[in-house]
NUKOL-576340 format. One line per field, with one value per residue: chain; residue number from 1; x, y, z of N, C-alpha, C in turn. Coordinates in steps of 0.05 Angstrom, whole numbers. Layout:
# residues N
unit	[A, ...]
pos	[NUM, ...]
n_u	[X, ...]
n_v	[Y, ...]
n_w	[Z, ...]
ca_u	[X, ...]
ca_v	[Y, ...]
ca_w	[Z, ...]
c_u	[X, ...]
c_v	[Y, ...]
c_w	[Z, ...]
# end
This chain:
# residues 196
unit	[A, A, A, A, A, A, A, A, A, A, A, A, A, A, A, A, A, A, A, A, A, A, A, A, A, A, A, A, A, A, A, A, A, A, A, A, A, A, A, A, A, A, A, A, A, A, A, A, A, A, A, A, A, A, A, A, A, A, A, A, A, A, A, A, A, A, A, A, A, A, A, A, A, A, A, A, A, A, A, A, A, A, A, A, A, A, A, A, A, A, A, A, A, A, A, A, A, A, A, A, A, A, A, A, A, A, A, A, A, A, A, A, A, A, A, A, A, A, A, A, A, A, A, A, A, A, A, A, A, A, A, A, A, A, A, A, A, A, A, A, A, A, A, A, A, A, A, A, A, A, A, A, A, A, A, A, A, A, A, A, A, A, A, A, A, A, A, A, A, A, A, A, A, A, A, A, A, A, A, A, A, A, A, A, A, A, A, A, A, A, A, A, A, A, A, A]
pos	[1, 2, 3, 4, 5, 6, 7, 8, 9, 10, 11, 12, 13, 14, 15, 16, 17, 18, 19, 20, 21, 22, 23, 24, 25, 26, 27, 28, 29, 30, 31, 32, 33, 34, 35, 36, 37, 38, 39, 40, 41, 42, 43, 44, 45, 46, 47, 48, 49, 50, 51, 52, 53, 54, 55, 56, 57, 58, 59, 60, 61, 62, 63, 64, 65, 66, 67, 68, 69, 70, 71, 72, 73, 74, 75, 76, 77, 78, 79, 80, 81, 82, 83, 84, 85, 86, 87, 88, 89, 90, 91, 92, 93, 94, 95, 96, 97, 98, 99, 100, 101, 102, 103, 104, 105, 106, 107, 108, 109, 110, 111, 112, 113, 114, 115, 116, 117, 118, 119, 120, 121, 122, 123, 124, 125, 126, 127, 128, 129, 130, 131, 132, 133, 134, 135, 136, 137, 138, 139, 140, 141, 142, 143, 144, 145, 146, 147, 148, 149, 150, 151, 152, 153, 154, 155, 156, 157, 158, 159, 160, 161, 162, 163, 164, 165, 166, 167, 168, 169, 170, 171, 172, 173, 174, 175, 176, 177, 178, 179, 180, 181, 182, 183, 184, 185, 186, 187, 188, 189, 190, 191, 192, 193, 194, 195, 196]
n_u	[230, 159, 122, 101, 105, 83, 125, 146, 161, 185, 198, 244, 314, 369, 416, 475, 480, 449, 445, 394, 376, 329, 322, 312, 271, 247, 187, 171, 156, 193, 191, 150, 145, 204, 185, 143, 183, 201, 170, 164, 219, 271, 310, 334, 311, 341, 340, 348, 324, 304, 359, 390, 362, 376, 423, 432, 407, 351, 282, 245, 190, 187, 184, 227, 235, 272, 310, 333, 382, 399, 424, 408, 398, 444, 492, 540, 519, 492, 530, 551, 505, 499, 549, 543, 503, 529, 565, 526, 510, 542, 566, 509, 509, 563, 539, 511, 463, 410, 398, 359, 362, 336, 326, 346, 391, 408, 451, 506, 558, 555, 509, 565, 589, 558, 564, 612, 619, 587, 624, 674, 646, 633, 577, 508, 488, 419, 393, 338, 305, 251, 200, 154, 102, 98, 52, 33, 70, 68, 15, 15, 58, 32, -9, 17, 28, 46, 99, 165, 192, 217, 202, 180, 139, 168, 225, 231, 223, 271, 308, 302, 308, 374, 392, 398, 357, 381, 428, 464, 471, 460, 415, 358, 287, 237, 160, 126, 55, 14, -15, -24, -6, 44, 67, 76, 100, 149, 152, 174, 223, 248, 250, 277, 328, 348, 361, 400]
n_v	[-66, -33, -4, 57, 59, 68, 127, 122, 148, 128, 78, 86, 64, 82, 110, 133, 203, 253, 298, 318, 361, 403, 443, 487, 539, 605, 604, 552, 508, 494, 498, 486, 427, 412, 417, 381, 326, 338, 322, 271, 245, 250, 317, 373, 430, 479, 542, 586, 635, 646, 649, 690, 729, 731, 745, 786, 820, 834, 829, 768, 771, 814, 841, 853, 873, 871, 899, 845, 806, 848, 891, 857, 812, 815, 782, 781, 781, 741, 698, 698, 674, 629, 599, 611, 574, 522, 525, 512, 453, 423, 428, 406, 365, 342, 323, 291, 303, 288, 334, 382, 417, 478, 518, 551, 541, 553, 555, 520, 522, 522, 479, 441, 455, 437, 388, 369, 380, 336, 297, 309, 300, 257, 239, 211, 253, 278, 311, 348, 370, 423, 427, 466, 485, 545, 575, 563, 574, 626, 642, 622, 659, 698, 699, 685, 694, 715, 687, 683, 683, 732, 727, 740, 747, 768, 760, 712, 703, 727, 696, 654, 675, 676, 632, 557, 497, 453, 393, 358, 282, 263, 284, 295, 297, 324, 340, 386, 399, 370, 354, 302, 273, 287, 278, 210, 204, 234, 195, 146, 155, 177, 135, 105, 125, 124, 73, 56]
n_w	[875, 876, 822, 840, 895, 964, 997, 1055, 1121, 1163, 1140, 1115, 1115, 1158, 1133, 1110, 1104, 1054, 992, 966, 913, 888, 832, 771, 730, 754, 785, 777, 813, 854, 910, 918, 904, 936, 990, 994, 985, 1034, 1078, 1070, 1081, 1136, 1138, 1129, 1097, 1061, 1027, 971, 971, 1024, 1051, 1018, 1033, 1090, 1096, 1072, 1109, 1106, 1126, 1122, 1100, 1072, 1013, 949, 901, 851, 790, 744, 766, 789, 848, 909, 878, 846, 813, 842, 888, 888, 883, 937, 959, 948, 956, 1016, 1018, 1011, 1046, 1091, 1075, 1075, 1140, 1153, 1129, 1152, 1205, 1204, 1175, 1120, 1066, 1028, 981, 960, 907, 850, 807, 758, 727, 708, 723, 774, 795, 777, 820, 864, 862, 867, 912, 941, 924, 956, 1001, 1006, 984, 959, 913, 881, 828, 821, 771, 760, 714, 679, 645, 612, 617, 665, 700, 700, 721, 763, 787, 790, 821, 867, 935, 1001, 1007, 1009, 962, 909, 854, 790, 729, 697, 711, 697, 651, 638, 655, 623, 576, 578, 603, 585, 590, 630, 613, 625, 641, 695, 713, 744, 705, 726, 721, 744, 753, 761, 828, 857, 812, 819, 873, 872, 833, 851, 903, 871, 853, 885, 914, 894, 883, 941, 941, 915]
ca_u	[213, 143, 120, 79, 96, 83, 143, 142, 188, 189, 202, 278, 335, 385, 446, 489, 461, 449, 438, 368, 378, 304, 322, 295, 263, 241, 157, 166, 146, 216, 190, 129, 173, 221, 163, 132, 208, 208, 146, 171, 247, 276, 321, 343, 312, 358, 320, 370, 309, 301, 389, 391, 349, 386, 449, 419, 382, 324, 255, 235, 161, 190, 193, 246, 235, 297, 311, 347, 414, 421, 415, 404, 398, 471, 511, 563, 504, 482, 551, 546, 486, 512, 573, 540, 484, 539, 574, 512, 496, 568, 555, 490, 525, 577, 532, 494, 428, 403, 398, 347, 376, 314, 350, 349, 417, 410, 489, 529, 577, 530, 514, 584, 604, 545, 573, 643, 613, 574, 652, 682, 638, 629, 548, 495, 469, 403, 389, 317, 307, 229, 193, 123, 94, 95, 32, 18, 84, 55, -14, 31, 72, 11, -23, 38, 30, 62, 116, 193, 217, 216, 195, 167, 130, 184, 254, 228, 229, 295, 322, 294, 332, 396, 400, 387, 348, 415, 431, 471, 461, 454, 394, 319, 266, 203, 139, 103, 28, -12, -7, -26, 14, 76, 80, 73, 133, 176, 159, 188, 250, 264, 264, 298, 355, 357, 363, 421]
ca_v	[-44, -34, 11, 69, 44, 90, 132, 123, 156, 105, 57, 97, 60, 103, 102, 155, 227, 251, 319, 330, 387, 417, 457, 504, 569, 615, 596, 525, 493, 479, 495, 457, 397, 412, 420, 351, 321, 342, 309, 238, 247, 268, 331, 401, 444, 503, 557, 606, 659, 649, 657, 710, 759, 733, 751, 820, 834, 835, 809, 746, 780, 838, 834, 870, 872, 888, 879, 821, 814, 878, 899, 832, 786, 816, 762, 779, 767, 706, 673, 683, 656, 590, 598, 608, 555, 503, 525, 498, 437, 415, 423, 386, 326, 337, 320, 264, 304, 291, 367, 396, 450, 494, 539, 552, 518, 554, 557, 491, 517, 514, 446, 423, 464, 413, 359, 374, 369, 318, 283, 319, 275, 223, 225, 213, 268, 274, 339, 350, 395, 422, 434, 473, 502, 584, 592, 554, 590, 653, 639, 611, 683, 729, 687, 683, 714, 699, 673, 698, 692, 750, 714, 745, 734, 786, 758, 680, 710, 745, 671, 634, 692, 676, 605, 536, 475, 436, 376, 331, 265, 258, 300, 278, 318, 322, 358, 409, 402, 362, 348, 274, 264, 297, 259, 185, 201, 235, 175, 126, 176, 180, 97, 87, 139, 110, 44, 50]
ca_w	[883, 851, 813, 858, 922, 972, 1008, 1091, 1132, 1181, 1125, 1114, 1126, 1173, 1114, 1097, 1091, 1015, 985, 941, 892, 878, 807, 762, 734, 777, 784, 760, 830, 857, 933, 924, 909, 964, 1020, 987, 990, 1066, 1085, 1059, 1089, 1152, 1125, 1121, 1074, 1058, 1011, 971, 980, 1053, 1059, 1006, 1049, 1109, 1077, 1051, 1123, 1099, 1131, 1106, 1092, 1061, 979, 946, 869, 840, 762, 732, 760, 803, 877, 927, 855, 834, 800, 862, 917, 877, 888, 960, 970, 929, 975, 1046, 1024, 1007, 1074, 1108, 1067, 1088, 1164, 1162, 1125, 1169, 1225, 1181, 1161, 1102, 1061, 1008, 971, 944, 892, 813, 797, 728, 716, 703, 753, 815, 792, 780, 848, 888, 849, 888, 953, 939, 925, 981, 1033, 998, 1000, 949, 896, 873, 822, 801, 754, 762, 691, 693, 615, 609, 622, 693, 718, 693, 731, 791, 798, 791, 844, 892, 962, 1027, 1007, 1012, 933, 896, 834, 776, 702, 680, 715, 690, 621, 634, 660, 603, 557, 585, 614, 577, 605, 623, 595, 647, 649, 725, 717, 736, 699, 728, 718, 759, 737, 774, 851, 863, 803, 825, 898, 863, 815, 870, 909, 856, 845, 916, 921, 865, 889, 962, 945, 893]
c_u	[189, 148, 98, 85, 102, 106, 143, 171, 201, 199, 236, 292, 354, 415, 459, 480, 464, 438, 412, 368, 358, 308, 305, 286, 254, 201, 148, 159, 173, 210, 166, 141, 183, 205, 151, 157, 206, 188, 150, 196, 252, 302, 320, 328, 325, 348, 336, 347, 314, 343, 394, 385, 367, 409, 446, 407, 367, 308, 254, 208, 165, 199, 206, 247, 253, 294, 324, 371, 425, 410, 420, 409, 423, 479, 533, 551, 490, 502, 556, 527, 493, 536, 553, 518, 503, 555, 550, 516, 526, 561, 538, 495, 537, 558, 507, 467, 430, 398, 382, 355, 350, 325, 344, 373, 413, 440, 500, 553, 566, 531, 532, 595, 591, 554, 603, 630, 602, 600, 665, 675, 623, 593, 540, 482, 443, 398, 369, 317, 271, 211, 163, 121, 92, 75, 19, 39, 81, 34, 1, 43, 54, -9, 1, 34, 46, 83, 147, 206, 201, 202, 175, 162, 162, 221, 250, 237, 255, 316, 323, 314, 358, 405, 379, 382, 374, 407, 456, 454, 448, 430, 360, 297, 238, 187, 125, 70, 8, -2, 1, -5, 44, 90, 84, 105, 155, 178, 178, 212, 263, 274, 283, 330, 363, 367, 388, 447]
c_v	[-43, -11, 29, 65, 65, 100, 134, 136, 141, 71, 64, 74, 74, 102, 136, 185, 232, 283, 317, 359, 387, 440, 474, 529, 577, 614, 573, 507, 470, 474, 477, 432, 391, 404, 382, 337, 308, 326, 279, 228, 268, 280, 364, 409, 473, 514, 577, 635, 669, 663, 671, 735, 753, 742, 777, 829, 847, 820, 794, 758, 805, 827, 857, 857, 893, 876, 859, 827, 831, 870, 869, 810, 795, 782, 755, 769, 740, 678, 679, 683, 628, 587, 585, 581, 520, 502, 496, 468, 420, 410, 404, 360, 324, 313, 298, 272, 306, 330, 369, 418, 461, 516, 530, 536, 528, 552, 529, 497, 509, 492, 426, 425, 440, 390, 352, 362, 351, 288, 292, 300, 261, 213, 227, 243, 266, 307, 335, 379, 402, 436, 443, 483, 523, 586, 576, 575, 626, 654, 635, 648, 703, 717, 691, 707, 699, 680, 690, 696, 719, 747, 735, 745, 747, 780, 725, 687, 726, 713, 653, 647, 681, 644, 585, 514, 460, 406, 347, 316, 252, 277, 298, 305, 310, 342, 367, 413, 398, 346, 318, 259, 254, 278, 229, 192, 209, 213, 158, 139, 169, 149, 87, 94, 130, 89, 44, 51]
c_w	[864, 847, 833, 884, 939, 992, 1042, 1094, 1155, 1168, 1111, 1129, 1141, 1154, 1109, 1087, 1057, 1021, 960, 925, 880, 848, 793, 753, 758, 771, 777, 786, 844, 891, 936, 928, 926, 993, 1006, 991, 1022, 1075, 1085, 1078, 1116, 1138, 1132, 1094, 1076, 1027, 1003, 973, 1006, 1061, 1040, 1033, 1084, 1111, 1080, 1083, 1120, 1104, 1117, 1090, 1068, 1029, 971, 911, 855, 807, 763, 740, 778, 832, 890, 899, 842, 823, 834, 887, 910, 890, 915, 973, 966, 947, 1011, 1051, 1026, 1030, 1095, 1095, 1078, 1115, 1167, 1151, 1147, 1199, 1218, 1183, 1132, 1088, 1031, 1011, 946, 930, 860, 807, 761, 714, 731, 723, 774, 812, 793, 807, 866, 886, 874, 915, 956, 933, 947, 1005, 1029, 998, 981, 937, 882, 858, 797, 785, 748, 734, 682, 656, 630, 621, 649, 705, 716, 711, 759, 798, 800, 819, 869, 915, 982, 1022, 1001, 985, 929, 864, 823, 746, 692, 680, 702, 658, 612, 643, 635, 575, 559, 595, 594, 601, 612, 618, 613, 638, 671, 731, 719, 725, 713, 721, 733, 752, 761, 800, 863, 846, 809, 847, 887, 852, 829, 890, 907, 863, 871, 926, 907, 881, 915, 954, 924, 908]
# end
């Protein structure tokens, strides 16, 4: 494989569906990723925002700024969203689609839980982990409209309090910065991980 070479979707082999795990704080450019991902790969993207509020019936449009932790972002409505999202991501293997899972993954359980299913049916893991400096994802959340997270300067800094970068081995870091950049290196990533 070279180096750079550009990702077709018509250039896929038809092999075995795989799960992509998008990672991350909350403003670090985990849906950008995902939506660039999608574009390359035929796939599922499953969004724990979008199936939070579906969960919660609550509009997609509608923002619901709760503190750290409570109301809809409970700890107890956290784990079933990580539940009903890993329901799906099951199904759509089941049924051999490929699946982007757009979601924080800050706790080493979630991670080891995808890991399971990702043994369960036997299909390829891939878990980026999306890495932006303070002060773009600061500039990123005060800018944010139209869009279904809840994300804000104040719960990123209540995440960063409480959760470490993790430290897996099976873990790709990338960087959130610069656009043109970003697609070239998920390119590579994504050939590398097909082809293995």
């Amino acid at each position: 494989m070279k180096e750079g070479k550009k990702l077709k979707k018509s250039k896929l082999k038809k092999n075995k569906p795989f799960i992509i795990a998008v990672s991350g704080f909350t403003g670090a450019g985990k849906s950008f990723v995902a939506n660039v991902i999608s574009k390359k790969i035929d796939c599922v993207v499953l969004r724990s925002d979008v199936i939070r509020k579906e969960i919660s019936g609550i509009n997609l449009n509608q923002h619901v700024y709760e503190d750290f932790e409570k109301g809809i972002y409970s700890k107890e409505m956290t784990e079933k969203v990580y539940k009903e999202m890993f329901k799906r991501t099951k199904r759509y293997l089941r049924e051999s689609k490929n699946v982007i899972l757009d979601a924080s993954f800050l706790d080493k359980n979630k991670r080891d839980k995808l890991r399971e299913v990702s043994k369960e049916l036997n299909v390829k893991l891939l878990i980026l982990w999306v890495e932006t400096p303070p002060d773009l994802i600061k500039e990123r959340l005060s800018k944010r409209k139209g869009d279904v997270s809840d994300g804000r300067w104040e719960i990123y800094l209540k995440q960063k309090e409480k959760y470490e970068k993790p430290d897996e081995k099976d873990i790709v870091f990338i960087e959130s910065v610069n656009k043109k950049e970003l697609e070239k290196i998920l390119d590579d990533i994504i050939l590398r991980f097909l082809s293995t």
